[in-house]
C-alpha positions as CSV (number, residue, x, y, z in Angstrom):
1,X,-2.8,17.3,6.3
2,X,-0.2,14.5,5.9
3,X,1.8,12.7,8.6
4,X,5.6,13.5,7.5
5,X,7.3,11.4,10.0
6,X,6.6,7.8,8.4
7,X,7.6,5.4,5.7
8,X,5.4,5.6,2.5
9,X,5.8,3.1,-0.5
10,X,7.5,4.7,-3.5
11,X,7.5,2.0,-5.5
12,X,7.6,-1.2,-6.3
13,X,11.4,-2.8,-6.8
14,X,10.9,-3.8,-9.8
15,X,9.4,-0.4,-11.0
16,X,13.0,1.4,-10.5
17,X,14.9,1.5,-13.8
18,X,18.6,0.4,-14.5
19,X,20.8,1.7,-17.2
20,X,21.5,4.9,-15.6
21,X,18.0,6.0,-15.1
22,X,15.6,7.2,-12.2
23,X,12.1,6.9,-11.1
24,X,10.1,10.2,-10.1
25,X,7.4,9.8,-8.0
26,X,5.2,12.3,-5.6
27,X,4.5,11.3,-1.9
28,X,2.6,14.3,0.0
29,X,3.2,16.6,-2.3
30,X,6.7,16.3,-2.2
31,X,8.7,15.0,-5.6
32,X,11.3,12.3,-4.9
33,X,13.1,10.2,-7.2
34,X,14.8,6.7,-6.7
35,X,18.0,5.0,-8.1
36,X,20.3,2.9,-7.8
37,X,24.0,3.8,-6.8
38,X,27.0,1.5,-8.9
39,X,26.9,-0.7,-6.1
40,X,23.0,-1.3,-6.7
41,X,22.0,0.4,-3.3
42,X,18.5,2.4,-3.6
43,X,18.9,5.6,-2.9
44,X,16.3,8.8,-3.0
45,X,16.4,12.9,-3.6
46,X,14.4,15.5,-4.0
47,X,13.1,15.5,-7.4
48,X,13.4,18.9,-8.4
49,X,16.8,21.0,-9.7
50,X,17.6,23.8,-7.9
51,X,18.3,25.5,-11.4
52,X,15.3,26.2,-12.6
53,X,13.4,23.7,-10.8
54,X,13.8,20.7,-13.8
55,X,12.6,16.8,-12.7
56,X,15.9,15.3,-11.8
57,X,14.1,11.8,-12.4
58,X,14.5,13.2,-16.2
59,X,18.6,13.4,-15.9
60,X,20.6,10.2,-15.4
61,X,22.7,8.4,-13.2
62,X,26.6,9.0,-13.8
63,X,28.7,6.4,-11.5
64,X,26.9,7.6,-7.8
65,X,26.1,10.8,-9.1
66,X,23.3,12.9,-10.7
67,X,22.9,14.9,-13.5
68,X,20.4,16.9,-14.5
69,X,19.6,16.8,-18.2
70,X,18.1,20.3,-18.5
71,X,21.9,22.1,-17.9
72,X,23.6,19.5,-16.7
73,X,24.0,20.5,-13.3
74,X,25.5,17.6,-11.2
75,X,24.5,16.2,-7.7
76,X,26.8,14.1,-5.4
77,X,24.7,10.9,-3.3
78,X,24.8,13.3,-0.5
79,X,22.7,15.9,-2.6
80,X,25.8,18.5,-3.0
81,X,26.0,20.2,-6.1
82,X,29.4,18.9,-7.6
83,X,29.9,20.7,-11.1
84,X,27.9,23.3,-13.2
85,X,29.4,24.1,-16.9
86,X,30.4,27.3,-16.9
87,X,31.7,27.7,-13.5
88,X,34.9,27.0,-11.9
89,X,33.9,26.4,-8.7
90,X,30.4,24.7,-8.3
91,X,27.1,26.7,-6.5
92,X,27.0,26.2,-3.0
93,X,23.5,24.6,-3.2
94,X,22.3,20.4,-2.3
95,X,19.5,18.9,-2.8
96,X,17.5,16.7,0.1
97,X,18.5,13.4,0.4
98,X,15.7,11.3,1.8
99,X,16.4,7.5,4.2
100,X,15.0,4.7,2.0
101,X,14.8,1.2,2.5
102,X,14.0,-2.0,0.1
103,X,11.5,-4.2,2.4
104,X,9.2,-6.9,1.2
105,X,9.4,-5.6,-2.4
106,X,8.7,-2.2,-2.2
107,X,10.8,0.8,-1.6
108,X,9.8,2.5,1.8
109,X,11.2,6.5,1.7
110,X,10.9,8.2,4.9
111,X,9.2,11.6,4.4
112,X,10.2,12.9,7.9
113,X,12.9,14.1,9.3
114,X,16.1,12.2,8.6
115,X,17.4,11.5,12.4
116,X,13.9,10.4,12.8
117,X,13.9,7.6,10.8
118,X,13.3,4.0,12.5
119,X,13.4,0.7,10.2
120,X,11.0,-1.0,12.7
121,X,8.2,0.9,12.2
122,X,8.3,-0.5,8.4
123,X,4.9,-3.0,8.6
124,X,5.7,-6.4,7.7
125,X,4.6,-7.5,4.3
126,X,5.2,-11.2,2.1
127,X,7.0,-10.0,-0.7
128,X,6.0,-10.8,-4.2
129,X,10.0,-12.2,-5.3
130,X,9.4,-15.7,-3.5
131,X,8.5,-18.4,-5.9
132,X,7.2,-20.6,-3.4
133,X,4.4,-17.8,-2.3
134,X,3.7,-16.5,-6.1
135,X,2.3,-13.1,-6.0
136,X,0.8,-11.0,-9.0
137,X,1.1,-7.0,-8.5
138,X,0.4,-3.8,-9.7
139,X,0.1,-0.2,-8.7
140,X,-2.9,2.2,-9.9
141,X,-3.7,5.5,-8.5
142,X,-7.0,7.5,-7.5
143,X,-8.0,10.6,-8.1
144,X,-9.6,10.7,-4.2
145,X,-8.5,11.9,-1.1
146,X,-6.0,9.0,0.8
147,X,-8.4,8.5,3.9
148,X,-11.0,7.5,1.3
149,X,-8.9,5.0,-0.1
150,X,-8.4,4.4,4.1
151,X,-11.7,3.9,4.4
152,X,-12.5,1.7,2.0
153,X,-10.2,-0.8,2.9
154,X,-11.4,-0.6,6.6
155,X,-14.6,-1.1,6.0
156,X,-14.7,-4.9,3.7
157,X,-18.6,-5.3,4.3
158,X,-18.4,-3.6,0.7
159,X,-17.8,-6.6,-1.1
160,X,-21.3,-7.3,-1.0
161,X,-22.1,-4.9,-3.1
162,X,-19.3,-3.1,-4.8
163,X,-17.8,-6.3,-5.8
164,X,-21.6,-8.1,-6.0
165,X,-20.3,-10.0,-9.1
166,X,-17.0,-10.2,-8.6
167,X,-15.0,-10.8,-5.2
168,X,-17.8,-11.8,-3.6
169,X,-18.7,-15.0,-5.0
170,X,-15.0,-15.6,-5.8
171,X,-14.7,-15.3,-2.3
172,X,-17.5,-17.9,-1.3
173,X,-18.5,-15.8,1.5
174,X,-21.0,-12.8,2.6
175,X,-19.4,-10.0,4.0
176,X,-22.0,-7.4,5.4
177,X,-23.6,-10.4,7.1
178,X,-21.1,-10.4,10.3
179,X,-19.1,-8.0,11.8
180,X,-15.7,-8.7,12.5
181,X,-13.7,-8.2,15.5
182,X,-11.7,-5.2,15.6
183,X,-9.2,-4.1,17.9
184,X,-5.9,-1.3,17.8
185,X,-3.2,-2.9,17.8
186,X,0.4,-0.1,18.5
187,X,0.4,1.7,14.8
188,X,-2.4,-0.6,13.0
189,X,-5.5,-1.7,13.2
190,X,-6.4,-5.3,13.6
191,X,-9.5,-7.0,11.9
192,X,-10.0,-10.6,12.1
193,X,-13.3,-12.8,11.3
194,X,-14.8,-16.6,10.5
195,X,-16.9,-17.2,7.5
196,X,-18.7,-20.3,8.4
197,X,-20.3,-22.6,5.1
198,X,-18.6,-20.3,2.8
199,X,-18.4,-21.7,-1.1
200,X,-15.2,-22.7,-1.7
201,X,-13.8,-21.3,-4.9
202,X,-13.2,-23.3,-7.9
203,X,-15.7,-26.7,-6.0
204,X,-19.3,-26.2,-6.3
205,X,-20.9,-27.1,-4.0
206,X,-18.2,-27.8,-1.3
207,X,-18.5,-25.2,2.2
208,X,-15.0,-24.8,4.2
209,X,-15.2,-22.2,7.0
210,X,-12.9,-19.2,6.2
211,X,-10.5,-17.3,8.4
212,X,-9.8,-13.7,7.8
213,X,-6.7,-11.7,9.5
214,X,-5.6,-8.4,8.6
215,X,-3.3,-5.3,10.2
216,X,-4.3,-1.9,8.5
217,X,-1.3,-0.5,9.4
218,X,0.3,3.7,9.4
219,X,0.1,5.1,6.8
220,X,-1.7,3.0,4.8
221,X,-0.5,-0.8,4.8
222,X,-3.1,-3.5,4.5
223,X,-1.9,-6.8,4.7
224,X,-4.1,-9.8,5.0
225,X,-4.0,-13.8,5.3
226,X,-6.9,-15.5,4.4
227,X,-7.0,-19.3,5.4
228,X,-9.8,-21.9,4.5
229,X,-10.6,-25.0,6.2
230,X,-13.0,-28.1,6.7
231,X,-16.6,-27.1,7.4
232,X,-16.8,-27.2,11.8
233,X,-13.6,-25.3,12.2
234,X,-14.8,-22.2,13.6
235,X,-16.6,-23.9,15.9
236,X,-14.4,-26.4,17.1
237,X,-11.4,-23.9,17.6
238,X,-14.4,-22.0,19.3
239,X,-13.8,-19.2,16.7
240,X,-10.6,-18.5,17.9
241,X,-7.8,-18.0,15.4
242,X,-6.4,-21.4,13.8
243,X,-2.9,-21.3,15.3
244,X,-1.2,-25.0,14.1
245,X,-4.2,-26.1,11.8
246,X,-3.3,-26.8,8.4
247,X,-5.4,-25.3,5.8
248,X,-7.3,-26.1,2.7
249,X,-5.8,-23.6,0.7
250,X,-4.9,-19.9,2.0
251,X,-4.8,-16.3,0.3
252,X,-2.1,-13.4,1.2
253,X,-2.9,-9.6,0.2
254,X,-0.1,-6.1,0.7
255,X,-1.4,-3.4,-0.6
256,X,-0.1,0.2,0.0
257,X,-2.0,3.8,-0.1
258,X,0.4,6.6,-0.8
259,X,-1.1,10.0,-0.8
260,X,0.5,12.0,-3.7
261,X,-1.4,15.6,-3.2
262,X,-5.0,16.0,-1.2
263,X,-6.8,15.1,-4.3
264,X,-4.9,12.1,-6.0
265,X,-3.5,8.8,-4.3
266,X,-1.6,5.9,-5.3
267,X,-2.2,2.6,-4.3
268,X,0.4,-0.6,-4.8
269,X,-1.0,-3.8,-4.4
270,X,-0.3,-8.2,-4.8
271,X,-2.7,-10.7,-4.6
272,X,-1.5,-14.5,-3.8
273,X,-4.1,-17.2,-3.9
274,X,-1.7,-20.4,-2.5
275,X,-3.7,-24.1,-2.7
276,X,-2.3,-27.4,-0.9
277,X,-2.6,-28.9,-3.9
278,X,-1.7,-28.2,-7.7
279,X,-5.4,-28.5,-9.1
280,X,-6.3,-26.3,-5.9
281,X,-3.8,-23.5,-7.0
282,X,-4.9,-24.0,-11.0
283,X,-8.3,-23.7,-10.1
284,X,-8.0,-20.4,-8.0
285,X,-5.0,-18.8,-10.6
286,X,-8.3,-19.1,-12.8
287,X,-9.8,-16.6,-10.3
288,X,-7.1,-14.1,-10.3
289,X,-7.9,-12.2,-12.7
290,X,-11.7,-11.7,-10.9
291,X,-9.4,-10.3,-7.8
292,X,-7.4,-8.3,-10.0
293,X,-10.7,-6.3,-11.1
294,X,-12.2,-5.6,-7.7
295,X,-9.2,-3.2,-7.4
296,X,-11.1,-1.1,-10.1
297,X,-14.4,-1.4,-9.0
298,X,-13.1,0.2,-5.6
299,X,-11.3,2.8,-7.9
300,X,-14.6,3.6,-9.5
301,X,-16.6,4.0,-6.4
302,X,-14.2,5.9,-4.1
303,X,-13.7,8.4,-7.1
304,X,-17.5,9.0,-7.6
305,X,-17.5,9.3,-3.5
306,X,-14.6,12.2,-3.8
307,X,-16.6,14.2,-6.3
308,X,-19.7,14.0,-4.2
309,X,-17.6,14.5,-0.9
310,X,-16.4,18.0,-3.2
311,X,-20.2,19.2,-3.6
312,X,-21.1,18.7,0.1
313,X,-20.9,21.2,2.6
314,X,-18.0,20.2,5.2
315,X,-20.3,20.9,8.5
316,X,-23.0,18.2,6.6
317,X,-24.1,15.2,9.0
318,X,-23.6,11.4,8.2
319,X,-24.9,8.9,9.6
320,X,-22.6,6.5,11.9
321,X,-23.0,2.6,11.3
322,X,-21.6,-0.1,13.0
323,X,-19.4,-0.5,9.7
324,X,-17.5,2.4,10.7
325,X,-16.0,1.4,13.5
326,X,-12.9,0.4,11.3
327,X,-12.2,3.6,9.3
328,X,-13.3,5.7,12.3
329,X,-10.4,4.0,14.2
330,X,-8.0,4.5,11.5
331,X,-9.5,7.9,11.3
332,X,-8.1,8.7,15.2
333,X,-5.2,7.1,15.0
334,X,-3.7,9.3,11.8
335,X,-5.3,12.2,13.2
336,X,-3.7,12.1,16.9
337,X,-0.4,11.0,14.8
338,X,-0.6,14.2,13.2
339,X,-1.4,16.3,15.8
340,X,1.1,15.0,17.9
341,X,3.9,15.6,15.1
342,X,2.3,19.2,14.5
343,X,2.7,20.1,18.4
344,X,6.3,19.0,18.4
């Protein structure tokens, strides 16, 4: 079951064609398609002809209308059919029309009812577009279930392991090692940590302690700020959060999980590794690439856990371990979301 009533990520901005074209995508099993209107407003339909059920994403964009390329069937921006060759008077038939909003870089569509849709509940990203806070992104997508993806991002004491040669010593720190604390927070889940003596990246030798913050929010946002700082930090700030210190160099992260059916998911993400000082930032741009790959090593596990997850019984018991306390709370809070949109 998906939750209807919520902003997922179509897209990324710069994903959605000009010239006249539009961008199919499927959220929930549901085909929608982005555009741009002649005043360069986004705008979002159902994906599908009422004809004979043709991709509209394969048509084009004519002033603030649509055409279908299959008969050439044309749509209105309000999704009213306008004209049909052949026919005087045009079928009485519209397509859906879906609320969409350009945040942060991505295009949010709200799957929900239309009257329904609220701009706040849109979780706060960074935005890849600002050249002071340079950001390298890229979507891929999973052939796995969404709350594995959910999971997997809940749960970062992975890194250990799945990412043994990659994130984690790029990262300078051991993750499975400590728990961090975790706490709901309205629509999200809240994570936050110190690394003490990590390594810092790109200065052998050299320990900083490392402050992680992140907001798993509904219905599948992760953003994170990572901040690294003298060695004693943590422990002079009492390992509270470092509100007003300035740090060594810092890390952002957004990253989005879109279901598209109950088997497949997609998953847009940016990675930003900032330094306070040019050979700082050289040295960890070096590194991006490392970050880049971790996002396939996670696609290659969570996929092997899907098939697995298909040859096991549903009533099977696993074990619980204090590393689930993340995804189990992400787990509750889509499901009484759900329920709660089911019973109304």
């Amino acid at each position: 079951m998906f939750l209807e009533n919520s902003w997922y990520v179509h897209c990324w901005a710069h994903d959605v064609p000009g010239e006249g074209r539009l961008l199919g995508r499927v959220i929930i099993n549901q085909p929608v398609a982005v555009w741009r209107d002649e005043q360069g407003s986004f705008r979002a339909v159902e994906d599908r002809c009422p004809h004979r059920h043709a991709p509209l994403s394969m048509g084009r964009v004519v002033g603030n209308n649509l055409q279908c390329m299959y008969h050439g069937m044309t749509f209105g921006p309000d999704g009213k059919c306008l004209h049909m060759p052949l026919l005087d008077t045009p079928p009485d038939v519209r397509i859906r029309t879906y609320p969409v909003v350009m945040q942060d870089d991505w295009i949010w569509v709200w799957m929900g009812k239309p009257d329904a849709a609220d701009v706040s509940l849109i979780p706060k990203a960074y935005g890849i577009s600002d050249p002071t806070r340079p950001m390298r992104s890229n979507s891929i997508e999973y052939d796995a279930h969404y709350q594995l993806v959910h999971d997997n991002l809940c749960d970062l004491s992975h890194v250990d392991f799945v990412h043994e040669t990659s994130l984690r010593p790029a990262t300078g720190a051991y993750w499975s090692q400590s728990a961090p604390r975790i706490a709901s927070k309205n629509q999200a889940i809240r994570f936050e940590r110190w690394f003490e003596s990590a390594d810092l990246p790109g200065s052998p030798g050299e320990t900083v302690d490392a402050w992680l913050a992140y907001d798993f929010a509904v219905p599948g946002v992760f953003i994170l700020s990572g901040a690294r700082f003298p060695a004693g930090t943590a422990a002079r700030l009492q390992y509270k959060e470092p509100v007003g210190e300035e740090p060594i160099v810092r890390n952002i992260e957004q990253q989005a999980v879109t279901p598209i059916s109950e088997t497949r998911t997609a998953y847009h993400y940016a990675t930003g590794l900032i330094g306070s000082t040019a050979e700082i930032t050289r040295k960890l741009a070096e590194r991006m690439d490392v970050v880049m790959k971790t996002f396939e090593e996670d696609r290659t596990i969570i996929e092997a856990q899907q098939r697995i997850w298909n040859l096991t019984d549903s009533s099977a018991k696993k074990v619980f371990l204090p590393q689930d306390k993340g995804p189990f709370l992400m787990r509750k809070l889509m499901e009484r979301l759900i329920n709660k949109e089911q019973r109304g």
